[in-house]
N, C-alpha and C positions, 0 to 999 in steps of 0.2 A: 504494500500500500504506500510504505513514505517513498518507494522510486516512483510509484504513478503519480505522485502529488508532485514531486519533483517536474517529472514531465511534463504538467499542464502547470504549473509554475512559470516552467521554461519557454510554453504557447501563450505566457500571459493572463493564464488565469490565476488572479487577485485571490479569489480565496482560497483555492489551492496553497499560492506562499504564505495568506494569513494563516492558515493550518500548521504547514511548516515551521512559522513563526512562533505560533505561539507552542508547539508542541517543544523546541529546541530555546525557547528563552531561562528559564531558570535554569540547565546546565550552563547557557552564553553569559545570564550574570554573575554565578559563581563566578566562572573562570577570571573573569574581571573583575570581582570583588577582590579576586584572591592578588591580582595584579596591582591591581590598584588603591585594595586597604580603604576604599571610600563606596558605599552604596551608589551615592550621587553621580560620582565619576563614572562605576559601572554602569549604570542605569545608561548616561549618555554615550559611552563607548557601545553599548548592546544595540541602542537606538541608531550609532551613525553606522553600526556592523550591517545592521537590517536594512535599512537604508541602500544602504550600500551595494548589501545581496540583491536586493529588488531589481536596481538599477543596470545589475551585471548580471543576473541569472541565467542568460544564457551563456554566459562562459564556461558553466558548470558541464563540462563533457562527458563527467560520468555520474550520475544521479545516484551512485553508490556511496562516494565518495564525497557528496555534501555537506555532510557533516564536520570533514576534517576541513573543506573550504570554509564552511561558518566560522569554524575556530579561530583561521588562518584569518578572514578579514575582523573576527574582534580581538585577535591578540593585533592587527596592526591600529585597531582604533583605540586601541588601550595604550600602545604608543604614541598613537596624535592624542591622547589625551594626558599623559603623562606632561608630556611637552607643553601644551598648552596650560597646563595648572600645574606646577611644579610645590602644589601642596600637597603631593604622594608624598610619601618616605617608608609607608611601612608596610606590611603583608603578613594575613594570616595563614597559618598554614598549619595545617593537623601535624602531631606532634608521633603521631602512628606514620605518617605517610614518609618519613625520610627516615625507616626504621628503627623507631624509636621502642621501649619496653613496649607490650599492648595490654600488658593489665595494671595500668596505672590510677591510684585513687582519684576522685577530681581535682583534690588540691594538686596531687603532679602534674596531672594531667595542665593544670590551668599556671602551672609554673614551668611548665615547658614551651605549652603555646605565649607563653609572654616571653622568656628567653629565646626562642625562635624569631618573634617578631622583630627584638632587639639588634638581632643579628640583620633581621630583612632589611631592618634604615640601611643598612651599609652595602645593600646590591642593588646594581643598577636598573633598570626596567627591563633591558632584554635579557639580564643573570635572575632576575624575580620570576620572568614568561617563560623560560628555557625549563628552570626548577616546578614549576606551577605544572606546565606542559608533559612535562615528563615523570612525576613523584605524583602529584593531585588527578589529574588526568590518566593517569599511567597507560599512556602510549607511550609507544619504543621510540629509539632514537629514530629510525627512520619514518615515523609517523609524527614525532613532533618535526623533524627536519620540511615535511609537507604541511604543516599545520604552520609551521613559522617562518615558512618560503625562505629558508637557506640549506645551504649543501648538511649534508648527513656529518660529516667533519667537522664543521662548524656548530654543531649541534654537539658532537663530545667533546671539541675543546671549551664552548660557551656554559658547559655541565659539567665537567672539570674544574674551569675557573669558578665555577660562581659555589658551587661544593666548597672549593678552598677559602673561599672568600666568607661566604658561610661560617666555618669550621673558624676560620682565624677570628672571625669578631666573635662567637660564641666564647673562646678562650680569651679573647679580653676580655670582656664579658666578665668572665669567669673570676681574672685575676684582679680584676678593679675593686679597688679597698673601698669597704665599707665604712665610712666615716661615721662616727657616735660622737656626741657630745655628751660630758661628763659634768655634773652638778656638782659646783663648789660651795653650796650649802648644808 
């Protein structure tokens, strides 16, 4: 059914892609939530993705693989949105998903996903998309490399780097002294 929808999508029938739309919109705001750490942001990246779809749907060559095209134009609208409001800085992201313990009380649970976020200020928007794409979404490299329209190599080096990058602010993080103040009464 979602390829026949795709195909009268593709001859311009409106609510065929309203269908589409709206059956593929809360995965498309996650994704963007996760990228972009703001509802609002997402909200507008998911609306200029749709948009966008609309406008290009018949590019779509293979109506199997529309899905990872949706992806593809909200992870680039989640960069013209990045760009354009430069009040991102942080990202949540399940504390399970970059193998983390899985049976963790809520309080770890909820002091992981905050030392995770800590770590996300300090990656860039396409080491945030690359991570998001590949760990939350858990498509392979070669499915995010199609979802985030760059080569399959640049897709393990840009998961490589932003892992490390990760990993190093986690450990400052880690090691940044807790300052107390002491009562001289």
């Amino acid at each position: 059914m979602h390829r026949d929808l795709v195909l009268r999508a593709r001859h311009g029938d409106h609510v065929a892609f309203t269908a589409l739309a709206a059956d593929a919109y809360d995965r498309l705001h996650r994704t963007a939530r996760l990228i972009l750490r703001s509802d609002d942001l997402a909200a507008d990246a998911v609306q200029e993705a749709l948009v966008s779809a609309w406008l290009h749907i018949r590019a779509v060559r293979d109506p199997d693989r529309f899905d990872g095209w949706l992806h593809r134009l909200v992870v680039r609208a989640c960069y013209h949105e990045a760009r354009r409001n430069r009040s991102y800085r942080r990202i949540e992201i399940r504390a399970t998903t970059l193998g983390a313990r899985t049976e963790l009380d809520a309080a770890g649970q909820a002091a992981d996903r905050d030392q995770l976020e800590r770590g996300f200020r300090h990656l860039s928007p396409e080491q945030r998309a690359v991570l998001v794409v590949h760990y939350y979404l858990g498509m392979t490299e070669r499915e995010a490399a199609t979802v985030l329209d760059i080569p399959v190599g640049t897709v393990k080096s840009r998961l490589s780097r932003a892992e490390r990058a990760l990993r190093a602010a986690l450990e400052a993080d880690e090691r940044a002294p807790v300052v107390t103040r002491e009562s001289t009464t």
